[in-house]
gemmi code that builds the backbone of each chain (N, CA, C; Angstrom):
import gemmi

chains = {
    "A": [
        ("UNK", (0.849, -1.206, 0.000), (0.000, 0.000, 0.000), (0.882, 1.253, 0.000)),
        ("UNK", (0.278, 2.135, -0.943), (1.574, 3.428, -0.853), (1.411, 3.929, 0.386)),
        ("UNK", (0.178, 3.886, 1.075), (-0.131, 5.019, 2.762), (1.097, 4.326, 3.166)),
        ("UNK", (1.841, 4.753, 4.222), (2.525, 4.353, 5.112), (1.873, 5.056, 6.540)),
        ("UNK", (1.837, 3.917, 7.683), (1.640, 4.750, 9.005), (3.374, 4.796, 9.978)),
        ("UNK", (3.314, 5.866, 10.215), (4.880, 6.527, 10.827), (4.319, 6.728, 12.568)),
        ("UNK", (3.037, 5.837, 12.965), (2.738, 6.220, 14.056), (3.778, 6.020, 15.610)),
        ("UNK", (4.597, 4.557, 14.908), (5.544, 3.881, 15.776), (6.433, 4.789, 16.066)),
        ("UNK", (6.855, 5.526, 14.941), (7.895, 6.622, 15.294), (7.899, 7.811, 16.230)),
        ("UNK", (6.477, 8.437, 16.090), (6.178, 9.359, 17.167), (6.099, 8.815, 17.969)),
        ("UNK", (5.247, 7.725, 18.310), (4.756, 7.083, 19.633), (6.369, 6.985, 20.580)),
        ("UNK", (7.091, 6.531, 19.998), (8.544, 6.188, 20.481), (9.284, 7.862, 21.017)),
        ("UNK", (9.275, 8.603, 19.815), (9.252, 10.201, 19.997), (8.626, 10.754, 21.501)),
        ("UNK", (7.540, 10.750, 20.998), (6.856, 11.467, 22.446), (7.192, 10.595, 23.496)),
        ("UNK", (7.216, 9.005, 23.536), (7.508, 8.283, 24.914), (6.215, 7.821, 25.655)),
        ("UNK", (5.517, 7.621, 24.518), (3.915, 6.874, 24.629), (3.798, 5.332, 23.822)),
        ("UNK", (2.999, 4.878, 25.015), (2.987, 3.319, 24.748), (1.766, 3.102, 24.272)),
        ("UNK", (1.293, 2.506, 23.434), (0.292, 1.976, 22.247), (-0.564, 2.338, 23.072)),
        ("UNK", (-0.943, 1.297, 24.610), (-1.836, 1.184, 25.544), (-2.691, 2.536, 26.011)),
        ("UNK", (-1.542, 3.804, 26.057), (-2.178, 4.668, 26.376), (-2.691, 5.141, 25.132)),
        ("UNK", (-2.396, 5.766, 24.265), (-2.600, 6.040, 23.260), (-4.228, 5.457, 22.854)),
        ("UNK", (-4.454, 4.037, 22.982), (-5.595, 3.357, 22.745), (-6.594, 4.281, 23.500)),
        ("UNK", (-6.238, 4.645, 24.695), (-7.256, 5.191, 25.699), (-7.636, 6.326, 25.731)),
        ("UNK", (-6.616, 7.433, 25.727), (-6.768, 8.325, 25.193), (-7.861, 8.962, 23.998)),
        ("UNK", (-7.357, 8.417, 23.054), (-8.045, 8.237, 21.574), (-9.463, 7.173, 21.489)),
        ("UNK", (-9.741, 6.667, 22.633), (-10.869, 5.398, 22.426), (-11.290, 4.761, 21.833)),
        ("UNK", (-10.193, 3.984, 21.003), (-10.185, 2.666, 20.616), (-9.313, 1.922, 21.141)),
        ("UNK", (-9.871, 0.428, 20.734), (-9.205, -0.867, 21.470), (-7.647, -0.630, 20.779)),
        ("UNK", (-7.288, -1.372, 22.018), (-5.447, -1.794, 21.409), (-5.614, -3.017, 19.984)),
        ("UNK", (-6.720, -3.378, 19.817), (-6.638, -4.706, 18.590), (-6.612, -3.685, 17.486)),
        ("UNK", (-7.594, -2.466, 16.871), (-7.985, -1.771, 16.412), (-6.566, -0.767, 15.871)),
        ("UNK", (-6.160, -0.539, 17.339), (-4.563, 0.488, 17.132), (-3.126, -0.498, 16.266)),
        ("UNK", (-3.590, -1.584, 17.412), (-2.566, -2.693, 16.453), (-2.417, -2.569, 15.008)),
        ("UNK", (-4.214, -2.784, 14.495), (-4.070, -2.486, 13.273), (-3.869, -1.666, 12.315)),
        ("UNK", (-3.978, -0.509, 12.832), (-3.469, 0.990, 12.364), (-2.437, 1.007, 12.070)),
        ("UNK", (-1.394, 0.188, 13.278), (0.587, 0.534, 12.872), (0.864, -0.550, 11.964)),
        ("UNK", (0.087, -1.805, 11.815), (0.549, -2.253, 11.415), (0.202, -2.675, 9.581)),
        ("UNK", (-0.535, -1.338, 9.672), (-0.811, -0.658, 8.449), (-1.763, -1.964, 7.661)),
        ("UNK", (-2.418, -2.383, 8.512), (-3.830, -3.481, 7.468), (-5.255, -3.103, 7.895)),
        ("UNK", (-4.802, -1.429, 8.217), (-6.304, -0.654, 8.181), (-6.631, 0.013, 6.627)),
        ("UNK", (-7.730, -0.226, 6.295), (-8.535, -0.126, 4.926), (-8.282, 1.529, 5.035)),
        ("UNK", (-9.030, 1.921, 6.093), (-9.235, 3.428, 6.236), (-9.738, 3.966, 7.283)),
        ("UNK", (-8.954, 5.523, 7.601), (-9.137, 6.095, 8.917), (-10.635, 6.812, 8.875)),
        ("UNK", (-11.463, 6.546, 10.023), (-11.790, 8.228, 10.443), (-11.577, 9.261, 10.606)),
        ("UNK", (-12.124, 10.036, 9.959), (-11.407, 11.694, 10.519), (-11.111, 11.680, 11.976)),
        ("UNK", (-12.419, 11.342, 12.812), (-12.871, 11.348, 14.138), (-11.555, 10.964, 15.148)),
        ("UNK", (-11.164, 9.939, 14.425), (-9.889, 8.929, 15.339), (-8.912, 9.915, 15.167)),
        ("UNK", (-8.407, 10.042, 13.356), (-6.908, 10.880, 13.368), (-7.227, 12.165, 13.871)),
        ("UNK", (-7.968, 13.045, 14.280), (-8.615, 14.042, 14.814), (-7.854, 13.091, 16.217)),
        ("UNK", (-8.165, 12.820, 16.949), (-8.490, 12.608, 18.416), (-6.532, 11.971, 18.444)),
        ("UNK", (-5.881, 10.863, 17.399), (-4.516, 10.820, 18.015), (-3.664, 12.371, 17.144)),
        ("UNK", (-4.240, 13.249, 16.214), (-2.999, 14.459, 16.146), (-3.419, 15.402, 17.635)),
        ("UNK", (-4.634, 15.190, 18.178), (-4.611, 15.750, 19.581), (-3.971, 15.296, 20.750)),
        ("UNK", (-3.990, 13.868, 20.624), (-3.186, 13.129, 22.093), (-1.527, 13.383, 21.470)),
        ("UNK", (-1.098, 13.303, 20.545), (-0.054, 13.439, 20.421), (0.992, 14.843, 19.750)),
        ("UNK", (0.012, 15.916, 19.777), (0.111, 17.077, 18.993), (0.969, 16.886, 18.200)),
        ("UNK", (0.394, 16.815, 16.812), (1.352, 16.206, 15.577), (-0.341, 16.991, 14.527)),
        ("UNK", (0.696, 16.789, 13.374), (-0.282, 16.696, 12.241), (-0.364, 15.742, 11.446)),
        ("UNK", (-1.630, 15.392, 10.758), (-2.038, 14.413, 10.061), (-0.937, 13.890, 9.433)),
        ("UNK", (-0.129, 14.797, 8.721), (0.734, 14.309, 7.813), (2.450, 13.491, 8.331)),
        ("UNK", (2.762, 13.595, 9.948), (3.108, 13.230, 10.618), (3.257, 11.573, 10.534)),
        ("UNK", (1.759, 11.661, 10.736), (1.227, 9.904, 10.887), (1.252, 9.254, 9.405)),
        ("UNK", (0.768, 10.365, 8.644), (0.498, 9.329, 7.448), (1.502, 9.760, 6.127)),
        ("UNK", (2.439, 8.522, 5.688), (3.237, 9.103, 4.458), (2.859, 8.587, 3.402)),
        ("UNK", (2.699, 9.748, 2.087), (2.459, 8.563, 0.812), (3.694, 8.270, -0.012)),
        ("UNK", (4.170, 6.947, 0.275), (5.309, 6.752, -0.388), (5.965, 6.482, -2.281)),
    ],
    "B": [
        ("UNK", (-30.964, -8.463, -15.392), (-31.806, -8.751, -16.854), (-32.470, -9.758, -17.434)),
        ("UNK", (-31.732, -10.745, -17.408), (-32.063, -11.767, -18.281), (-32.506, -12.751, -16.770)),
        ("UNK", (-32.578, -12.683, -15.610), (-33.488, -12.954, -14.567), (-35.037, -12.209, -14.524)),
        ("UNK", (-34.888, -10.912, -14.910), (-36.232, -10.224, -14.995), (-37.048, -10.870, -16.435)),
        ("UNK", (-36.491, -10.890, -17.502), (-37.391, -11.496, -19.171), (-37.784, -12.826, -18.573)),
        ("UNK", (-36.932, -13.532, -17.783), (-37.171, -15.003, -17.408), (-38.720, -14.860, -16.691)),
        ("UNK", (-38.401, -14.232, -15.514), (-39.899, -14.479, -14.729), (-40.877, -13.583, -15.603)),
        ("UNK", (-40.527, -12.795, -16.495), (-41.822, -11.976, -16.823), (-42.364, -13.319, -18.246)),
        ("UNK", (-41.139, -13.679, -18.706), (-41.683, -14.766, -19.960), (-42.489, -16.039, -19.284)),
        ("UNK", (-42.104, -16.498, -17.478), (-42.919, -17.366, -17.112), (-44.337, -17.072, -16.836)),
        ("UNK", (-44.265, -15.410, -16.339), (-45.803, -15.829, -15.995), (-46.561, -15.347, -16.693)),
        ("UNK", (-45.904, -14.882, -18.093), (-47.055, -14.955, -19.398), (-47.678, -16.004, -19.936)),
        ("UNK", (-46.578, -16.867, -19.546), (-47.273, -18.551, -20.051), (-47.308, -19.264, -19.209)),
        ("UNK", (-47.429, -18.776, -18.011), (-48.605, -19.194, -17.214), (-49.687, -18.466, -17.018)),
        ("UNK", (-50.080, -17.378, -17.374), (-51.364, -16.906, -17.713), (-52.618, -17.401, -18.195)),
        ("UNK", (-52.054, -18.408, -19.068), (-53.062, -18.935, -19.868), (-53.732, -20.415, -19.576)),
        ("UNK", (-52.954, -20.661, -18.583), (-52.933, -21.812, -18.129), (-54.569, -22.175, -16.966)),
        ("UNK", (-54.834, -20.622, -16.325), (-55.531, -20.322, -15.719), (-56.659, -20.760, -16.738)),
        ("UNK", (-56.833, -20.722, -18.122), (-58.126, -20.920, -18.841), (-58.474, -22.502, -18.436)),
        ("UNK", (-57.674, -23.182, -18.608), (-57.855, -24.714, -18.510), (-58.428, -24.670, -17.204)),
        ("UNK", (-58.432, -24.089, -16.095), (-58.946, -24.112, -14.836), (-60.316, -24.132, -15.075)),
        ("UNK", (-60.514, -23.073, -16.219), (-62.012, -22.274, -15.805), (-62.726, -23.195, -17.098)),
        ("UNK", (-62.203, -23.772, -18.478), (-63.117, -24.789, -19.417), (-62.504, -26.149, -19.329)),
        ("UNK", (-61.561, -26.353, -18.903), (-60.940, -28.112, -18.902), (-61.544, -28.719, -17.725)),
        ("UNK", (-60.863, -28.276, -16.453), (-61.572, -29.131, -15.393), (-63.346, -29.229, -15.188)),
        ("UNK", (-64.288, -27.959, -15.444), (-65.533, -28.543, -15.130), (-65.941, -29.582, -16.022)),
        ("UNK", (-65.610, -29.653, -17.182), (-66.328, -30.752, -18.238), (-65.528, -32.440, -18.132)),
        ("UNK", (-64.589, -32.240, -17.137), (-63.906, -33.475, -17.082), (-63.023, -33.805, -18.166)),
        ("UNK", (-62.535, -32.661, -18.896), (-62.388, -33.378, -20.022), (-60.398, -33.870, -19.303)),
        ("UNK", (-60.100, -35.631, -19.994), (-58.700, -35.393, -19.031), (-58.780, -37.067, -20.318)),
        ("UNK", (-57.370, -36.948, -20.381), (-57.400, -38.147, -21.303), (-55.702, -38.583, -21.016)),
        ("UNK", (-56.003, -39.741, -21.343), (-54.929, -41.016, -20.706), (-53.554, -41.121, -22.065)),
        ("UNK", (-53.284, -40.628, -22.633), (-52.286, -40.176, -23.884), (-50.581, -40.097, -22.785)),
        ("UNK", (-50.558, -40.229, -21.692), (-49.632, -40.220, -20.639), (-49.442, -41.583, -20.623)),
        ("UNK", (-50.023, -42.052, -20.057), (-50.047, -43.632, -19.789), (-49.809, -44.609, -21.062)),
        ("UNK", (-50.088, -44.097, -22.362), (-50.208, -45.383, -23.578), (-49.102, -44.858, -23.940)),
        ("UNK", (-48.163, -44.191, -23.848), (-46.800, -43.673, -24.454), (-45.647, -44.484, -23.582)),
        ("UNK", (-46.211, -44.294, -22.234), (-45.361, -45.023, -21.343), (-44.941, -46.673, -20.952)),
        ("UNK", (-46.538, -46.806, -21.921), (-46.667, -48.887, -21.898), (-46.112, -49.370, -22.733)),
        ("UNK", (-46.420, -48.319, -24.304), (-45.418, -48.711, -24.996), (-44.514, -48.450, -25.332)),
        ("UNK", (-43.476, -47.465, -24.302), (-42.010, -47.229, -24.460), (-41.490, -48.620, -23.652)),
        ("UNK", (-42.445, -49.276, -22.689), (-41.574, -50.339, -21.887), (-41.676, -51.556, -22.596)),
        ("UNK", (-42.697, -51.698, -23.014), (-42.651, -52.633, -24.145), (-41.626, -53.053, -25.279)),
        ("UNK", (-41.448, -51.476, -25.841), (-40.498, -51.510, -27.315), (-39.379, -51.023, -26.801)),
        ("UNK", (-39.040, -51.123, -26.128), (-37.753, -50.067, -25.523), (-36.600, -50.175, -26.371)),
        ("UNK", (-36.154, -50.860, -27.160), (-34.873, -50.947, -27.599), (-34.982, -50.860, -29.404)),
        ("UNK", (-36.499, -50.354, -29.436), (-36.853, -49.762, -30.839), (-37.319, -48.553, -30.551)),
        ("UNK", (-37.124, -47.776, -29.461), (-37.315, -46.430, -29.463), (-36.851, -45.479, -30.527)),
        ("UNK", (-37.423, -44.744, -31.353), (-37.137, -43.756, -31.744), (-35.651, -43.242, -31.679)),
        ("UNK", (-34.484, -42.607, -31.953), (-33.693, -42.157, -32.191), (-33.682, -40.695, -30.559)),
        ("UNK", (-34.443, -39.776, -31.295), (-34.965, -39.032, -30.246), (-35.279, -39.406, -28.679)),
        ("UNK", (-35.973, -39.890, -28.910), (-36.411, -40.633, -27.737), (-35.310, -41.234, -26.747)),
        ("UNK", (-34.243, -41.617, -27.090), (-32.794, -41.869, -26.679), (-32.033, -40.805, -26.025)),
        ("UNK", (-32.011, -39.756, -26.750), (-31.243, -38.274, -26.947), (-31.488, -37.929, -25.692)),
        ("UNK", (-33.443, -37.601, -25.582), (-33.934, -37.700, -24.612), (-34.108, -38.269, -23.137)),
        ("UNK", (-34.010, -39.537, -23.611), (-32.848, -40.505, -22.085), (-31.942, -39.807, -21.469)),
        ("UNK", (-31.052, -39.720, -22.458), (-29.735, -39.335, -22.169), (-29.886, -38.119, -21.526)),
        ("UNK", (-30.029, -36.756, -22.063), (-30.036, -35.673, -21.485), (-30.886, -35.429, -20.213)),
        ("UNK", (-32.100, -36.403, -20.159), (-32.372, -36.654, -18.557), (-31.509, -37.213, -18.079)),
        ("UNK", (-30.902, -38.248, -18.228), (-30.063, -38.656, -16.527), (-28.900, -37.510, -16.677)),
        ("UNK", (-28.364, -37.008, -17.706), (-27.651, -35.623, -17.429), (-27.957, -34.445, -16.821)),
        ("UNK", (-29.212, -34.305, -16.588), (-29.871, -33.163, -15.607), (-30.165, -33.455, -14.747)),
        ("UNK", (-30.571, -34.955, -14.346), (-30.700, -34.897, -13.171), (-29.943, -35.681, -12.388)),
        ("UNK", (-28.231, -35.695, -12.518), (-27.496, -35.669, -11.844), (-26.801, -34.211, -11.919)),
        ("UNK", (-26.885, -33.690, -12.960), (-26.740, -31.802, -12.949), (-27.702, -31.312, -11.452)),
        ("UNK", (-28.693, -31.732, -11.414), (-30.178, -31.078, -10.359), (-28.947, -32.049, -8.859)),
        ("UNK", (-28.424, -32.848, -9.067), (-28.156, -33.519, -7.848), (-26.972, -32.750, -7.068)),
        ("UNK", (-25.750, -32.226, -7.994), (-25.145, -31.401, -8.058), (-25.662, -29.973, -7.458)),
        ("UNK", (-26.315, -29.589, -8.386), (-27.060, -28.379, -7.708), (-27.516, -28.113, -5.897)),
        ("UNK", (-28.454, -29.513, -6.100), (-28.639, -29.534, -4.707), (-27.564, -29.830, -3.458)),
        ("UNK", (-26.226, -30.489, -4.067), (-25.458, -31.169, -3.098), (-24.614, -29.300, -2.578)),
        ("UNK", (-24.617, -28.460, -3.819), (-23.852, -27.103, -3.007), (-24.721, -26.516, -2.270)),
        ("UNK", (-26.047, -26.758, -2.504), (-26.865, -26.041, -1.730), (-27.062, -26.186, -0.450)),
        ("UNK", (-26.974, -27.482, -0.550), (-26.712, -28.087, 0.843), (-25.801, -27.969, 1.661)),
        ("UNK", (-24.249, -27.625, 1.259), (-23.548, -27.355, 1.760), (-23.774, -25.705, 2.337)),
        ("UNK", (-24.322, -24.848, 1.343), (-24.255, -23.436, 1.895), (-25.595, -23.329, 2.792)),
        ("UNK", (-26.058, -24.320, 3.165), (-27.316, -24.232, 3.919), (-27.067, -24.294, 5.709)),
        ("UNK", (-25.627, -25.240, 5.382), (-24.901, -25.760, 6.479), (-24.818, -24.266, 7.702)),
        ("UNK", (-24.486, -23.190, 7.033), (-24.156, -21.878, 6.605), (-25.468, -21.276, 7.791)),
        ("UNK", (-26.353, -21.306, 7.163), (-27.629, -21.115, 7.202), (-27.906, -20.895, 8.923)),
        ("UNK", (-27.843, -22.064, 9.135), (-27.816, -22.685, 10.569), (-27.675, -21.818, 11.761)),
        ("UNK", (-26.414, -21.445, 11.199), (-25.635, -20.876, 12.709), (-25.909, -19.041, 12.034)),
        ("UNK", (-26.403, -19.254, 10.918), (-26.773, -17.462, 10.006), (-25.443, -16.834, 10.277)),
        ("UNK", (-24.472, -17.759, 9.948), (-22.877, -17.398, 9.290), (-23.084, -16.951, 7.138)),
        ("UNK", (-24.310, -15.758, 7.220), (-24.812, -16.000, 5.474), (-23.110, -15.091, 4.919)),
        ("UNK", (-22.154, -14.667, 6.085), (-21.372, -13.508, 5.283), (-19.894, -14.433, 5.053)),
        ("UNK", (-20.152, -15.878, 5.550), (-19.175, -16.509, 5.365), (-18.107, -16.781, 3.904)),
        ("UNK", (-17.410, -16.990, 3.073), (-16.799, -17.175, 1.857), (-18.111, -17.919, 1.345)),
        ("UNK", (-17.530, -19.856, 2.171), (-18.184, -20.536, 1.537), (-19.788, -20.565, 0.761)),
        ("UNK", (-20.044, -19.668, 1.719), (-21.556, -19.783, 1.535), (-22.122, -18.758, -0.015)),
        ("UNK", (-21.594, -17.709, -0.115), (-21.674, -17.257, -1.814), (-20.902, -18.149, -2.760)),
        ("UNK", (-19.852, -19.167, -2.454), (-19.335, -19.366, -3.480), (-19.890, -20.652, -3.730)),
        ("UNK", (-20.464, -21.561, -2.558), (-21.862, -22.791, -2.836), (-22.715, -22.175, -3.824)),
        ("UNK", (-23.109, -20.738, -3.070), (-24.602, -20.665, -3.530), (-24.250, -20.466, -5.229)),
        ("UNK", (-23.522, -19.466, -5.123), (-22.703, -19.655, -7.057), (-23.136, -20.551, -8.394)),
        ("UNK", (-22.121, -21.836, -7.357), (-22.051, -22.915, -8.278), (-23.342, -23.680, -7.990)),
        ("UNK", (-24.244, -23.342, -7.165), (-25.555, -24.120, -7.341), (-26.349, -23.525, -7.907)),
        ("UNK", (-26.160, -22.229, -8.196), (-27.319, -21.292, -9.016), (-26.809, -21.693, -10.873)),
        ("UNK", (-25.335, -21.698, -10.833), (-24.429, -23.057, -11.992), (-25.801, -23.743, -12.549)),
        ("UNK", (-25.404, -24.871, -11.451), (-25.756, -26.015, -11.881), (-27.497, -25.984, -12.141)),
        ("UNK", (-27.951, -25.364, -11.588), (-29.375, -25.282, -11.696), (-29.873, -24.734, -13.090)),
        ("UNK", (-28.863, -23.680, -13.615), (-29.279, -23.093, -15.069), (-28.705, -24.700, -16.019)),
        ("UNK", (-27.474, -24.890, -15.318), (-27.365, -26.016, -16.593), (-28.486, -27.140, -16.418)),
        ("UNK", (-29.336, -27.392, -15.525), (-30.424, -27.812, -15.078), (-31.394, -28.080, -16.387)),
        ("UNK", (-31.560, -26.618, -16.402), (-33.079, -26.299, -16.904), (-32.281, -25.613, -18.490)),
        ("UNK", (-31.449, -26.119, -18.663), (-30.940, -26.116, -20.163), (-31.335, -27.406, -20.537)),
        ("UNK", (-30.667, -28.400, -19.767), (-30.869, -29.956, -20.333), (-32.415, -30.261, -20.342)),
        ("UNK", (-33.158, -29.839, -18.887), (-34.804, -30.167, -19.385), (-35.097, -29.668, -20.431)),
        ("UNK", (-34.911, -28.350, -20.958), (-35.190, -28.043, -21.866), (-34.703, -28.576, -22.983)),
        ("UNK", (-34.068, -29.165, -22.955), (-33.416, -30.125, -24.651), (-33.850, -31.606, -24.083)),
        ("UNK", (-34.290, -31.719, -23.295), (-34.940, -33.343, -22.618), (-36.157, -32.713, -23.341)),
        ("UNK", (-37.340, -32.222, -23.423), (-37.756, -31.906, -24.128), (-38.513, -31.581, -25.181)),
        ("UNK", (-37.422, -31.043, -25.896), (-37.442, -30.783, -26.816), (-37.228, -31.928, -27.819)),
        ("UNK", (-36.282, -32.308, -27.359), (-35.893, -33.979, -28.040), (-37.076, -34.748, -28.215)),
        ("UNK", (-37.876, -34.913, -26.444), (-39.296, -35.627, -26.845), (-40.590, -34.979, -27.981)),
        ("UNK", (-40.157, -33.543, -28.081), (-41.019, -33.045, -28.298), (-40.791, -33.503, -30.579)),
        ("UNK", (-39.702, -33.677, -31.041), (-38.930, -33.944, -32.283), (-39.565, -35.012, -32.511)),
        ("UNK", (-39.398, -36.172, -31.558), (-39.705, -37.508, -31.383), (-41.017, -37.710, -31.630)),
        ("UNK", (-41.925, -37.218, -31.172), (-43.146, -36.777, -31.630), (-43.567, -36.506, -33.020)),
        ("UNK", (-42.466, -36.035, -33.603), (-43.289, -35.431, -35.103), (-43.345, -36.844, -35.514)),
        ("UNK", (-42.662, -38.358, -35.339), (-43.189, -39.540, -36.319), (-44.451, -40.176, -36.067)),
        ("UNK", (-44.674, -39.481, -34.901), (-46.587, -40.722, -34.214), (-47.159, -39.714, -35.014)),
        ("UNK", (-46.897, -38.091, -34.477), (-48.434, -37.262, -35.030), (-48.201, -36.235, -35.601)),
        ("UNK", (-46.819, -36.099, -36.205), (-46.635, -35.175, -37.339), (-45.799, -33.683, -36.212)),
        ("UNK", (-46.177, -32.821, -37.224), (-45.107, -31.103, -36.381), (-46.895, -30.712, -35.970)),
        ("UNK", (-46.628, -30.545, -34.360), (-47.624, -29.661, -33.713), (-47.036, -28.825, -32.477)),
        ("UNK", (-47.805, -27.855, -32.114), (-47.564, -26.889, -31.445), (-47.886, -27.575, -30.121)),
        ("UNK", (-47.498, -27.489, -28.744), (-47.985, -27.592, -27.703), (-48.002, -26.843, -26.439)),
        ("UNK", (-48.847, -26.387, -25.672), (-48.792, -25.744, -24.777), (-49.022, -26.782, -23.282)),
        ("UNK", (-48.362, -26.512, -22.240), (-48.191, -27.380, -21.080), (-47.547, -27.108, -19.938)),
        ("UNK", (-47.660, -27.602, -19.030), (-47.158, -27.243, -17.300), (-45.224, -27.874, -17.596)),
        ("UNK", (-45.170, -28.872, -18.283), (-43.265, -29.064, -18.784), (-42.776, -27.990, -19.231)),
        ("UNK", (-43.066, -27.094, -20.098), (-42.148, -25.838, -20.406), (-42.074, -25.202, -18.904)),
        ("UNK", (-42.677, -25.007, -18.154), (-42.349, -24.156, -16.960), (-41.217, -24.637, -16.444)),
        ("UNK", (-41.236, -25.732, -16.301), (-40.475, -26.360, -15.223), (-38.844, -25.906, -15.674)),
        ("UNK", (-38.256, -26.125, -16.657), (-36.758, -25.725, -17.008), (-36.790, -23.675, -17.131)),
        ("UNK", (-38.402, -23.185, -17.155), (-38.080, -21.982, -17.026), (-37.707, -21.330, -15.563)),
        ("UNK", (-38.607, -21.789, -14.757), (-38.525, -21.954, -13.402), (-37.577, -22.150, -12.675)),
        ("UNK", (-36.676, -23.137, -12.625), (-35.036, -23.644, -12.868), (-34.125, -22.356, -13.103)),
        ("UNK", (-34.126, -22.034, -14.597), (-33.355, -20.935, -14.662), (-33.515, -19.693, -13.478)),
        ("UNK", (-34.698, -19.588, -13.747), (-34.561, -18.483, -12.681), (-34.333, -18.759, -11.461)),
        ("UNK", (-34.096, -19.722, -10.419), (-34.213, -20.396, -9.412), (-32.411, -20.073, -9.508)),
        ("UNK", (-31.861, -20.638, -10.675), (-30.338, -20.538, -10.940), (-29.803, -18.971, -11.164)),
        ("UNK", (-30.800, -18.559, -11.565), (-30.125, -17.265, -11.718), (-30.532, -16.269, -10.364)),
        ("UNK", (-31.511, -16.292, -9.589), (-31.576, -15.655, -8.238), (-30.774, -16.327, -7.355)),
        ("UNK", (-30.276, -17.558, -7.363), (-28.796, -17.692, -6.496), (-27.940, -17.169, -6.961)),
        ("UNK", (-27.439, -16.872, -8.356), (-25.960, -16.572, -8.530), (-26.103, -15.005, -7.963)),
        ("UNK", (-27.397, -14.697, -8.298), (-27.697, -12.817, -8.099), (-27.636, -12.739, -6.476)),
        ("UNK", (-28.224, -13.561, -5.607), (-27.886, -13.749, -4.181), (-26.525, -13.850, -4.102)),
        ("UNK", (-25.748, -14.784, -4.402), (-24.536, -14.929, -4.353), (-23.498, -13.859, -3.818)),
        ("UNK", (-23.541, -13.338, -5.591), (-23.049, -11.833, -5.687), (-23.222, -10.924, -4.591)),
        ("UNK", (-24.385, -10.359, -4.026), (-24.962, -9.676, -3.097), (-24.231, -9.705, -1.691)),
        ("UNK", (-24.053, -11.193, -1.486), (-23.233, -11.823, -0.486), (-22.110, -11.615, -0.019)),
        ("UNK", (-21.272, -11.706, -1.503), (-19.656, -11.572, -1.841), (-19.409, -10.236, -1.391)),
        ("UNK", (-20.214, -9.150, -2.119), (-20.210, -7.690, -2.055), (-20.614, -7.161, -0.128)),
        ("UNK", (-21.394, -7.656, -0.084), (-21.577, -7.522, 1.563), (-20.680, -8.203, 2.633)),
        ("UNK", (-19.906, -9.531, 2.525), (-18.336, -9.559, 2.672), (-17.240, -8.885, 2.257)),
        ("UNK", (-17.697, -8.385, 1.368), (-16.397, -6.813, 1.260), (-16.202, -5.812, 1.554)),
        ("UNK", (-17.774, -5.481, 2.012), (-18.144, -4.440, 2.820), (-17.748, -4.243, 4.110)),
        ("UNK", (-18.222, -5.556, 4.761), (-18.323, -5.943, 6.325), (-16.908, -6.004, 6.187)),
        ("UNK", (-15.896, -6.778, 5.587), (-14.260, -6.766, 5.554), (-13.484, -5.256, 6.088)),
        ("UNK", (-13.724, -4.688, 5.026), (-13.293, -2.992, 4.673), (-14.113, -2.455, 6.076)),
        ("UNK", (-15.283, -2.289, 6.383), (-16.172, -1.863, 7.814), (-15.017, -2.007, 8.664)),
        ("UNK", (-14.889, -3.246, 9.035), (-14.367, -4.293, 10.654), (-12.464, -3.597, 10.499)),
        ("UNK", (-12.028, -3.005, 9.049), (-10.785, -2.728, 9.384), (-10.925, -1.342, 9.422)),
        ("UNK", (-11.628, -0.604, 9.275), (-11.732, 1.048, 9.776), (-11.481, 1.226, 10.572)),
        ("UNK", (-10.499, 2.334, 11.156), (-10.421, 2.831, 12.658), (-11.176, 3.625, 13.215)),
    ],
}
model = gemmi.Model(1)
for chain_id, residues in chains.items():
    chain = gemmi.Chain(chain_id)
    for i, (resn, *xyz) in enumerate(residues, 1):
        res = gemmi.Residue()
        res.name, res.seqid = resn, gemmi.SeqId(i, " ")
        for name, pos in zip(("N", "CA", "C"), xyz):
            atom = gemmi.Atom()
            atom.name, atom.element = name, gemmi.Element(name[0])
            atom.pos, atom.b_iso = gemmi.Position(*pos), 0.0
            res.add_atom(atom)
        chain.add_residue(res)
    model.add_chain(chain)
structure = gemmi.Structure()
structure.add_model(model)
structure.setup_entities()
């Protein structure tokens, strides 16, 4: 898939663990799993809205088109 | 498309069928032309007609085609049960049984037709109208609203797929 998610990188950056992140943002850790590990079809605004807030970043941060 | 001409071509000719209701049955009129074809096919059997053979044949080919049919159906029925309808198996049974059901009511229809050929040496070329043409029309469409279910199925597993991975 050309999307790439770069979420691992911030997460590591800021010094946030998936777990919180899940909670924060309110979705399950199965759900987030699948986000990094990039075999999500497609985001919600709602969600990437809610992690460029837990992690003050911008969209384009998280998502690269390679 | 060619599911919609199907049922609209069946129940034009079954339309008419309704007349025999309303002048055949009160006068009794009902004649035994079933039965004297059948005494003496067992009789002469191995001087049958040419046709009449063809006709053999392409029945036990349909209706181990119809056995087929039913054996996927059965399997995607399995399905049914537990109303797992978004499972793989169960569009790709229903598929090949909506398959086998058109190749079904192809072969009745040349089962037949064959008898119907066979016919021109007792009583010459005539036209006939009857409750047997339905039956291979009926079929088709029976075959073709599974494969159209099918589809529906497949597409609503791709849906529910793509859904369940959204974040």
């Amino acid at each position: 898939m050309p999307i790439e998610i770069n979420l691992d990188t911030i997460l590591s950056e800021r010094d946030i663990k998936g777990k919180e992140l899940a909670e924060i943002v309110g979705i399950t850790e199965a759900n987030l799993s699948i986000l990094r590990s990039g075999k999500a079809k497609a985001v919600r605004f709602s969600t990437l809205e809610a992690i460029c807030d837990a992690l003050n970043c911008q969209p384009g941060d998280i998502l690269k088109y390679v | 498309m060619v599911l919609k001409n199907l049922i609209d071509l069946l129940f034009i000719l079954m339309v008419p069928g309704i007349l025999g209701f309303i002048f055949i049955l009160p006068f009794g009129m009902f004649n035994n032309t079933i039965g004297n074809v059948s005494v003496n096919g067992y009789e002469d059997v191995m001087n049958l007609p040419f046709f009449y053979w063809v006709a053999v044949i392409i029945g036990m080919f349909t209706y181990s085609m119809m056995l087929f049919a039913l054996w996927f159906l059965k399997k995607s029925a399995r399905f049914f049960m537990d109303n797992n309808l978004l499972k793989e198996p169960v569009s790709r049974n229903l598929n090949k049984s909506g398959l086998f059901f058109i190749i079904t009511a192809v072969g009745a229809m040349g089962s037949y037709m064959a008898i119907w050929i066979a016919s021109f040496d007792d009583s010459g070329v005539s036209l006939q109208y009857g409750s047997n043409l339905f039956i291979p029309l009926f079929l088709a469409i029976i075959g073709l609203f599974f494969k159209m279910v099918a589809n529906t199925l497949t597409n609503a597993r791709l849906l529910k797929e793509e859904n369940d991975l959204t974040i």
